[in-house]
Structure formats: structure tokens, C-alpha cells
C-alpha positions in Angstrom: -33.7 -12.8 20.1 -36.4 -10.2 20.8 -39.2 -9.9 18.3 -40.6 -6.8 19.8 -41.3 -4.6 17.0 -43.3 -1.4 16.5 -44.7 -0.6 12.6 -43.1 3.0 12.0 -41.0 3.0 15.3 -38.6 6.2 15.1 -35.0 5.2 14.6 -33.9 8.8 15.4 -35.0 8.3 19.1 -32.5 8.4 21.6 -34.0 6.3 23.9 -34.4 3.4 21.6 -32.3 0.4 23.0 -31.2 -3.0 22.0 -34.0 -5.0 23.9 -36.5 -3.2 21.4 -34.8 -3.8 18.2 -34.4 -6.7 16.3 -33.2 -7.8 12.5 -36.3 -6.6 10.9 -35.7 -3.2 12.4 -32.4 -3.1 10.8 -33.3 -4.0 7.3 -36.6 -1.2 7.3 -33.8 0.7 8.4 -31.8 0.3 5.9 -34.8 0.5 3.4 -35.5 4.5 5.2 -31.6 5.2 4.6 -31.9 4.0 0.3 -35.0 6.2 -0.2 -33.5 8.8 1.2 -30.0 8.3 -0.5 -31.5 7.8 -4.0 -33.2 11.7 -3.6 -29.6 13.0 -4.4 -27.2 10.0 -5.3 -27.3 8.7 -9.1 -25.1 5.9 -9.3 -24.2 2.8 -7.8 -25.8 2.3 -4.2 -25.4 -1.0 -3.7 -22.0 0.2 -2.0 -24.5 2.5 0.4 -25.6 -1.4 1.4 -21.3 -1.7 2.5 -21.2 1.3 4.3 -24.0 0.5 5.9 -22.6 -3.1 7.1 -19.5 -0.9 8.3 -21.4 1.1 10.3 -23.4 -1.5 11.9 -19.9 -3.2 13.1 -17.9 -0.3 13.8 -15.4 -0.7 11.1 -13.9 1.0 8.1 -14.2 1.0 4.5 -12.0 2.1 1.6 -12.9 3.4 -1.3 -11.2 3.5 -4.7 -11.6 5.3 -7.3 -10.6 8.0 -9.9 -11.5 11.7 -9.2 -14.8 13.6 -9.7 -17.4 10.3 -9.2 -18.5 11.5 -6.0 -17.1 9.4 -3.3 -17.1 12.5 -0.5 -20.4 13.8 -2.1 -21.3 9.8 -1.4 -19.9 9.7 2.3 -21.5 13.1 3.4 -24.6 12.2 1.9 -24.8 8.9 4.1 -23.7 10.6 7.2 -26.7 12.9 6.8 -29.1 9.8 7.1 -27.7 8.8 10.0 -27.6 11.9 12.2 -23.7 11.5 13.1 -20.6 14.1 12.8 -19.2 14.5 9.6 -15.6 15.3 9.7 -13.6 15.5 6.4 -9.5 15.2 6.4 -8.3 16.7 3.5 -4.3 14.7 3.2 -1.5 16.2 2.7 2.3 15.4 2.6 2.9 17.7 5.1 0.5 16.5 7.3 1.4 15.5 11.2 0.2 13.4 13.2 -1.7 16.4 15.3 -3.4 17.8 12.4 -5.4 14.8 13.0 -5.7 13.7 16.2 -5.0 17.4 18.1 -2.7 18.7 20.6 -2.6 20.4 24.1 -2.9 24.5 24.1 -1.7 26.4 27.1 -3.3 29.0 28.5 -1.6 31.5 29.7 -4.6 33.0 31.8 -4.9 30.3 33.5 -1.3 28.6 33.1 -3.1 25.3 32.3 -3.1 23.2 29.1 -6.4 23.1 26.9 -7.0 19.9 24.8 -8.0 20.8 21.4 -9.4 17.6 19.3 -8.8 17.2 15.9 -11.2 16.1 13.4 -10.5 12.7 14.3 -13.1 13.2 16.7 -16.4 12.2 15.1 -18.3 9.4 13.8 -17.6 9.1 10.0 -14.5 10.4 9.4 -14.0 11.3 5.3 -10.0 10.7 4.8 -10.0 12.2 1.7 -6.4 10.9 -0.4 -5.4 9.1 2.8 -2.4 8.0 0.8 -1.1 11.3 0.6 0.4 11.7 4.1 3.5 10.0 5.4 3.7 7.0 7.5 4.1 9.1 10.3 0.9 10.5 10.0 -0.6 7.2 9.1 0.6 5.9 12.3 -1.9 8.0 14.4 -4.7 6.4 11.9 -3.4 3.1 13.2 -4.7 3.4 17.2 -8.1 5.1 16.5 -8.8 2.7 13.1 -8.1 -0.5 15.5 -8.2 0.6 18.9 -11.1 2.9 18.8 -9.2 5.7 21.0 -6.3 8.0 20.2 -3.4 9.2 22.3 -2.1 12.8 22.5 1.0 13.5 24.7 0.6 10.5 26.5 -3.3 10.4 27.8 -5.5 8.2 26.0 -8.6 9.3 24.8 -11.5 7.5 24.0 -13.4 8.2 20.6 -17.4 8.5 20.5 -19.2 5.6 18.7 -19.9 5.1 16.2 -17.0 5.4 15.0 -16.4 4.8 11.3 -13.6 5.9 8.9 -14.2 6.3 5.1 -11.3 6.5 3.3 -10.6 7.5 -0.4 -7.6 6.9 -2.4 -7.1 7.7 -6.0 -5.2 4.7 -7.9 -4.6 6.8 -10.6 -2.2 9.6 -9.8 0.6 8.1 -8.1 3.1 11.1 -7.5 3.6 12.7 -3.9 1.7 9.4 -2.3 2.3 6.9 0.2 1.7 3.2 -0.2 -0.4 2.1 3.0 1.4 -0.5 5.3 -0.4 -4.0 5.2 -1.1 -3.0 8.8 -3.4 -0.6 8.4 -5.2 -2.1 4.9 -5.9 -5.1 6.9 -8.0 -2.5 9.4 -10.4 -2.0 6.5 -13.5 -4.1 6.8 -14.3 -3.6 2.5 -12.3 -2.3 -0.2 -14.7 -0.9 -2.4 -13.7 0.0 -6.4 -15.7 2.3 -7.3 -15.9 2.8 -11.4 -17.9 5.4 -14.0 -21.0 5.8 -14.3 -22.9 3.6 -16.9 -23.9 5.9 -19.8 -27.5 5.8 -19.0 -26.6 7.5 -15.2 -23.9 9.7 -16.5 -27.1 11.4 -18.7 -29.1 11.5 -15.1 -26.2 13.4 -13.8 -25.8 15.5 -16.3 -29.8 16.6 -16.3 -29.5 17.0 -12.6 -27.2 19.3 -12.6 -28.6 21.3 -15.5 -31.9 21.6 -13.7 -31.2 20.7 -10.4 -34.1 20.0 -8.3 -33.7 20.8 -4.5 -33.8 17.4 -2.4 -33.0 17.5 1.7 -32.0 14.4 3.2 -34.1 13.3 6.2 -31.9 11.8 9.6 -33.4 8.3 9.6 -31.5 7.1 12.7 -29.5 8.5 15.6 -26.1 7.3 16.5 -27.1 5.6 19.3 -29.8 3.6 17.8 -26.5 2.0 15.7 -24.6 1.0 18.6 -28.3 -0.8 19.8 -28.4 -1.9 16.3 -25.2 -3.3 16.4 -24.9 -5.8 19.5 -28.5 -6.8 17.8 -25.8 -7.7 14.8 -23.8 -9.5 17.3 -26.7 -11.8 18.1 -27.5 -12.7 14.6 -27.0 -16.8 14.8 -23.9 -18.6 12.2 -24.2 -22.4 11.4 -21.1 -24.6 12.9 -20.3 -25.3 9.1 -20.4 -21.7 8.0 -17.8 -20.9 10.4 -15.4 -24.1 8.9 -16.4 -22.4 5.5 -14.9 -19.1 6.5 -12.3 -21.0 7.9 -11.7 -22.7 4.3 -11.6 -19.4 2.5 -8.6 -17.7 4.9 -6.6 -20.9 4.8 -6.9 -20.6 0.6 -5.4 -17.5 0.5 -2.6 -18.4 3.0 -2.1 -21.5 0.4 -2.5 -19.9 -3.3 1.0 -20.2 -5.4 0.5 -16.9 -6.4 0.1 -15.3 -3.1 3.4 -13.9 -0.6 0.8 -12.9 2.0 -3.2 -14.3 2.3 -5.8 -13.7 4.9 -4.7 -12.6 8.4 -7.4 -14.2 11.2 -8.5 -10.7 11.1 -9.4 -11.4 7.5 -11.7 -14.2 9.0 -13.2 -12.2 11.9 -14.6 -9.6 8.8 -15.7 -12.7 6.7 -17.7 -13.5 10.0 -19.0 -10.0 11.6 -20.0 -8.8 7.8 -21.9 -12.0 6.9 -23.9 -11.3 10.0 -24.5 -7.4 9.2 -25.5 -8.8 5.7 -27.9 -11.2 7.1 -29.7 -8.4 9.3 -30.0 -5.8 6.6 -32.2 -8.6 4.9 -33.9 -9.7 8.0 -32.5 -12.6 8.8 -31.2 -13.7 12.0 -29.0 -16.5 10.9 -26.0 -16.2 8.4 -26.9 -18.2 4.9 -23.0 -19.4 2.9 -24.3 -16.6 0.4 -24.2 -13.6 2.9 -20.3 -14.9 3.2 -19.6 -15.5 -0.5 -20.6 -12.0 -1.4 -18.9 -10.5 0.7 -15.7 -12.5 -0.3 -14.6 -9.4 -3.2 -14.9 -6.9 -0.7 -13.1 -8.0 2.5 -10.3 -10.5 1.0 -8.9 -8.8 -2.5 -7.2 -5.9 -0.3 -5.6 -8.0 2.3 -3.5 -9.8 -0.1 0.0 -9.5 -1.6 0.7 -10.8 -4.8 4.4 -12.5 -5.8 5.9 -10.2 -8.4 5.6 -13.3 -11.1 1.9 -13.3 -10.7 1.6 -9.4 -11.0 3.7 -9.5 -14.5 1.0 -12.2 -15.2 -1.7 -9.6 -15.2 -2.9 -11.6 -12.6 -5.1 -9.0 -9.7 -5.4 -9.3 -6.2 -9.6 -9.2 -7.0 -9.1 -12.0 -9.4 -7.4 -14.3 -7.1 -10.3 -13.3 -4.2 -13.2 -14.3 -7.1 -11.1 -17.7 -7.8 -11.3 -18.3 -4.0 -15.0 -17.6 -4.0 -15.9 -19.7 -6.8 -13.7 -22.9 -5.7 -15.2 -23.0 -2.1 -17.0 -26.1 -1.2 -20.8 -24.7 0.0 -21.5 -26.6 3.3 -25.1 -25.6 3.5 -28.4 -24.6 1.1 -30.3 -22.2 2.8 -33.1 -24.2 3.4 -31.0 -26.4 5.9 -29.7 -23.5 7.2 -32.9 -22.1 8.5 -34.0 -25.4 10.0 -30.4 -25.2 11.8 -31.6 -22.1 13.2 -35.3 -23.3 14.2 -33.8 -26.0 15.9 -31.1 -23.6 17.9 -34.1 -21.4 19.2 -35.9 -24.6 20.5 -33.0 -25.3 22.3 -32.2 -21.6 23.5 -35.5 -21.0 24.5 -36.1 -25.0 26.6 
């Protein structure tokens, strides 16, 4: 991999392009994207670090949590730092499918049709209560969560990239929603649970917004330095035994007593592309087991079903994902795994 890197290079260039990026680029970037986050956001950012793994492989997080702890405050907020379009869906019930995606307008000047996109056209895409609207509507989430395009009256069209959707869900009020099909859960990269404030940043909060001091968040990169950032992601080198490690933690879920459903192979191509975002972000540019165990509570807990025994039990989908996590045989310190990776280079580079 190229280790052609400038002190201070600007991320927000256009022109920047994969050959002149590498891991260590991605984890300053990262660091740019924090200090810019932590002008305005009191809370938890460690889940900025998940988002920021989504966006770096082009897939889609869900986040949980009651209302009023800032989870579109946290998305906008994020989008800022990256430079991309912001486009917040606000679900309803009586949503359709082209509320999202648009529809064809005639004109009739002209007596031709008119394509007018829907907000599904963006880069991060808020779905704010995405459990609110109907399957119906949740089917034309479906093509452009997994397909990356979306098709209105027949003609595909292809969406920009990055492309990245952020959806909320509140698990608290349960009337006039929708359960989401497995299908499109499994489309989620991380499931992320977001909880209160600990008392010490719920005081912060509550100072801030009695004297609030004005803070602007500064673009740190453009959204075509992600896509370069990304295939640099792609790169990023995984140990023979990390992959039979992944391999380990699907095949436990598809095995557990107290599971109908376990890990889909999509499960294990998240375990995989995530442990490889996580290994960049810290400058790495080989996977160590820990940048898969980690990862474990976020991408596993939300592609599971439970039996109905196990759920009278008290027994949680997160629970069961922890258990999986904490069983798993480690194949590698990280010691060995770096030499692995000395040794791969030496024989890439003969």
C-alpha cells in the first residue's frame, strides 16, 4: 500500500485520489472530524467512530433510542464534517413509496415528463422514525439501502456516493409503527443503542444551552476523498485465521439453542469490511481479532431472532451477541499478527 503522505494534506480537496492516501490519512481524519464534533456534541462520540466506519464502507447504521437525546442533532452534525448532502425523511404512516424516492412530472409546455428526485437523493440520508411507514414504503428503502440505486416507473437510477443511510427508531412508543422485515435490518451495517446522558453530561447540556456559546463546524473532508478513502479500506490486509474467526462467530449464532435465525453471510461480510474500517481509523493496515471482537455488539445483536422461550427468559438479542463474543476462540495476539503482515508485504513487494 502507498505510504505517500503529506503533514496537513487537505481532505476537502477534490482532487485528492486513492494513490495519495493511505491508513494514516484516515485515522488524522478521523481525529479532524472528533475535534470538530466535540465543539457542539456533549455525549457519547464513540458512536461518531461507527458512523464514521459506515461511511468509510458505504453502508448504513441504525440508531436506537428514546426521544429528545439528539440522534438527528448527532447525524446533521456529522454530515457537516464531511461536506455531503444532508437530507432528512421525516416517516409517516401515510407515507408512499414516492415521497421518497420521487416521481415523473409532465409538462404540459413541453408535453414531456420531468424527473423530480426525492430526498432519497443524497449522501446521508436522516430516516427519522423509519418504523413509522408501511412495508410498502419500506420496500423502496430496500433497492437504494442494498443496491445503491432506486427505480421510479421503471428506469433505474443510480444514487451519488457516498451514500449512507442513518436511521432512527424509537423502541419506546410502539403505536402506529411498523416492525422492520429481517430483510432490510440485515442491510444495516451497526445497530447502535443509544442511552441518557450520564449525569455529569446532562449538567454540560444543560449549561450549554443556558449560555450557549456559538461553535461552526468546519468541512474536514469532501465526499470524494471518502470514496478514495474507502477502496484504501478495501486494501487494509486480514490474517487467514481472522477470517476462520469470523467464520466461527456467524456459524455460533446459526447454532445457539436460543436462536430461530443467526447470522446471514451478510452478517460475516460486515464482521469483515468493519474490522478493516476499524483498523484504518487507528492506522493500521492489517485487521488485529480485537478490531472484530468489538465490533461483534454492533453488527450481530440486530440480525438475530430470538425463540419466544428465550424472550420470556429475559434473555436479549445483545446478550446472546456478548456471549458469542466472549466464548470465541482468539486465533491470534497482535504481535503475531503484525509479523503476519510484515511477512505478506515482503512477499507482495518480491
Amino acid at each position: 500500500m502507498s505510504k505517500t503522505n503529506v503533514k496537513g494534506k487537505d481532505f476537502t480537496n477534490d482532487e485528492i485520489t486513492f494513490e495519495m492516501l493511505d491508513v494514516a490519512d484516515i485515522a488524522r481524519a478521523y481525529q479532524q472530524i472528533m475535534a470538530e464534533i466535540r465543539k457542539v456534541y456533549i455525549g457519547r462520540t464513540e458512536i461518531f467512530e461507527m458512523l464514521w466506519i459506515a461511511m468509510l464502507t458505504g453502508k448504513h447504521v441504525y440508531l436506537e433510542g428514546v426521544p429528545g437525546i439528539g440522534k438527528t442533532y448527532m447525524a446533521n452534525a456529522f454530515s457537516q464534517c464531511l461536506g455531503t448532502e444532508f437530507n432528512r425523511i421525516q416517516f409517516t404512516p401515510d407515507m408512499l413509496p414516492s415521497d421518497i424516492v420521487g416521481t415523473n412530472i409532465f409538462n404540459p409546455k413541453t408535453g414531456t415528463f420531468r424527473l423530480r428526485k426525492g430526498p432519497i437523493f443524497g449522501n446521508v440520508i436522516l430516516a427519522d422514525e423509519v418504523n413509522r411507514a408501511p412495508p410498502k414504503t419500506q420496500s423502496a428503502m430496500l433497492e437504494a439501502m442494498g443496491e445503491g440505486q432506486v427505480s421510479i416507473e421503471g428506469e433505474t437510477h443510480q444514487l451519488d456516493k457516498p451514500f449512507v443511510v442513518l436511521a432512527t427508531a424509537n423502541p419506546v412508543e410502539q403505536e402506529g409503527t411498523y416492525p422492520l422485515p429481517e430483510a432490510q435490518l440485515d442491510r444495516f451495517l451497526i445497530k447502535v443503542v443509544i442511552h441518557h446522558s450520564t449525569p455529569e453530561d446532562e449538567l454540560r447540556i444543560i449549561k450549554f444551552k443556558n449560555e450557549p456559546v456559538p461553535a461552526t463546524i468546519k468541512q474536514v473532508v469532501s465526499p470524494q476523498t471518502i470514496v478514495a478513502m474507502s477502496k484504501v479500506v478495501k486494501r487494509v490486509y486480514v490474517n487467514p485465521e481472522i477470517l476462520e474467526m469470523i467464520r466461527d462467530i456467524t456459524v455460533a449464532t446459526r447454532t445457539d439453542p436460543r436462536l430461530v435465525l443467526g447470522c446471514s453471510p451478510r452478517g460475516s461480510e460486515s464482521l469483515l469490511i468493519s474490522g478493516k474500517a476499524r483498523a484504518a481509523i487507528h492506522a493500521r493496515d492489517y485487521v488485529i481479532p480485537d478490531d472484530v471482537l468489538l465490533m461483534i455488539p454492533h453488527i450481530v445483536h440486530h440480525r438475530l431472532i430470538l425463540k419466544p422461550e428465550a424472550e420470556l427468559e429475559g434473555i436479549t438479542a445483545i446478550r446472546i451477541a456478548e456471549d458469542v463474543r466472549d466464548h470465541i476462540v482468539i486465533p491470534v495476539d497482535p504481535v503475531e499478527e503484525e509479523m503476519a503482515y510484515e511477512e505478506y508485504v515482503e512477499e507482495v513487494n518480491e
